[in-house]
Steps between C-alpha positions, in 0.01 A plus 500: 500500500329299769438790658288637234317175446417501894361889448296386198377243663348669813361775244338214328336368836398817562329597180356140557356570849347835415378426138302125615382798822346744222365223297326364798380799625339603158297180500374470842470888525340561098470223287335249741245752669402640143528178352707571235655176317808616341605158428745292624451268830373787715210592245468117505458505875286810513245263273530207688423718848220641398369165328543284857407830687171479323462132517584431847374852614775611692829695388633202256827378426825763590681629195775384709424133516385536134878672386652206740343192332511615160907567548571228707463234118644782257812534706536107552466497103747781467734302694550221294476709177725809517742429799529584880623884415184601354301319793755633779404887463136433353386314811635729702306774336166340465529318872557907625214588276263247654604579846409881479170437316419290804620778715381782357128609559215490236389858526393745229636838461366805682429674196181412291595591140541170339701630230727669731543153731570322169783724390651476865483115494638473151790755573546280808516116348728701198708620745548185672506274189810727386674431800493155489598447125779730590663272731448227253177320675120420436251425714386163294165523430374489147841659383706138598180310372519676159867449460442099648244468235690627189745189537219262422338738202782672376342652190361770738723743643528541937297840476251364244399261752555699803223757299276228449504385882466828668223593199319204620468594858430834442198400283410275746514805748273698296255204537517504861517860573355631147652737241601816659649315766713348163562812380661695803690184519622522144588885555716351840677258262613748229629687772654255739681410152629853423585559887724168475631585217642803599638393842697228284638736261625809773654198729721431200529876319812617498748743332802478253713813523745528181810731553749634275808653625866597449500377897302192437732283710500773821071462424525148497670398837303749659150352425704160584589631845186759566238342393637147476376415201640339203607720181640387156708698294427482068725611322372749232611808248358792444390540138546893489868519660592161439631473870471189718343477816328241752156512536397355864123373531417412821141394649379642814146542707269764441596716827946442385516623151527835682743435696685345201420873309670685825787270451541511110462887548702527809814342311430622160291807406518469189377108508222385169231324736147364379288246697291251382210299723534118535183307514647193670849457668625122599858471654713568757339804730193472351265214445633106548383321205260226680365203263178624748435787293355333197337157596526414152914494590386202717318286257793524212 
């Protein structure tokens, strides 16, 4: 056991390190040179740059310094409201966020097809986003400020709010910047959204393999021993014959439910085996459940 909560925790701090890395690299690589304001702190900071940039005439304010300052009061807040576990693995996350969008240099992509750079940066900050939810993070931003702000007005729901905030600073982009500025940046969100999306659900997909068998028991301490995964045995009758046997369902990953069809086979040929997909797998060899994963857990 704790060696499987040591291995899932160095996957999450890696999916950490090289999802905040892809997010950062699709804003100071895309969004920020094509001013794009997807939302969130960074489109926030990519409006106050240019603002101070124009006012002071020089480069204005970092998107780093902006992503720092704007964190630094959310995550005091989240502190005292939803508990040192959520704050734990969220500041670590936004401080490594921070650090590479100060690293990382501002420089547009090679190519010159805006499209084409907005479909790279989106795929990118998806990508990344995924990655982090996946190991049961954030990076703060307007995402802890929406779910800080539904405690006070609670007849709103945390993505109702979150919708209105980012909506807000991406109409204030389109100010700034002008409309089809807005609207490549409204393509990148559907898309970061979708990308996200998808990295969440193949992290967790998974397989159930149901096997029927006059060998069921043979099956069944083979999987235990081969594949070393857990298998339950349901007892069931066969309506035609009338004859009892166990059924054995047993969840695997995507790459073992062959191996568990060479072993069914291998021990009985004449095996009943049909496979279903599983969305979302929590337990023991697959995901911990983490109160991280929905900040909502926190609040109740």
């Amino acid at each position: 056991m704790k060696g499987i909560k040591n291995r899932n925790q160095a996957m999450n701090g890696l999916f950490i390190l090289f999802g905040t890395g892809m997010m950062a690299a699709a804003v100071n690589c895309v969004f920020e040179p094509m001013h794009l304001v997807t939302g969130g702190v960074t489109g926030l900071g990519i409006i106050i740059k240019e603002v101070t940039g124009n006012m002071a005439g020089n480069e204005g304010v970092p998107l780093w310094v902006t992503n720092l300052v704007c964190n630094i009061p959310l995550f005091v807040f989240a502190f005292y409201l939803l508990g040192k576990r959520f704050l734990r693995k969220g500041l670590l996350s936004a401080s490594i966020f921070t650090v590479y969008l100060g690293v990382i240099p501002i420089t547009g992509l090679p190519t010159q097809n805006e499209l084409l750079n907005t479909l790279l940066g989106a795929v990118l900050m998806g990508t990344g986003l995924g990655l982090v939810f996946a190991a049961g993070s954030t990076t703060g931003g307007t995402d802890l400020l929406a779910v800080l702000l539904q405690r006070k007005f609670r007849q709103f729901s945390d993505p109702q709010i979150l919708a209105v905030l980012d909506g807000t600073i991406v109409l204030a982009g389109a100010v700034v910047f002008g409309l089809e500025h807005a609207l490549y940046a409204l393509l990148a969100i559907f898309i970061v959204t979708r990308v996200s999306d998808s990295i969440m659900n193949g992290l967790k997909f998974s397989k159930a393999g149901y096997i029927i068998s006059d060998r069921a028991a043979e099956i069944g301490s083979r999987l235990m021993k081969e594949l070393e995964r857990g298998v339950t045995g349901i007892e069931t009758t066969g309506m035609h014959t009338g004859k009892k046997r166990t059924l054995l369902l047993c969840v695997v990953s995507r790459k073992e439910i062959v191996e568990l069809k060479e072993i069914v086979f291998e021990t009985d040929p004449y095996a009943f085996v049909f496979v279903t997909d599983v969305s979302e797998t929590v337990g023991e060899g697959f995901l911990n459940y983490r109160a991280e994963y929905t900040i909502k857990t926190n609040k109740n």
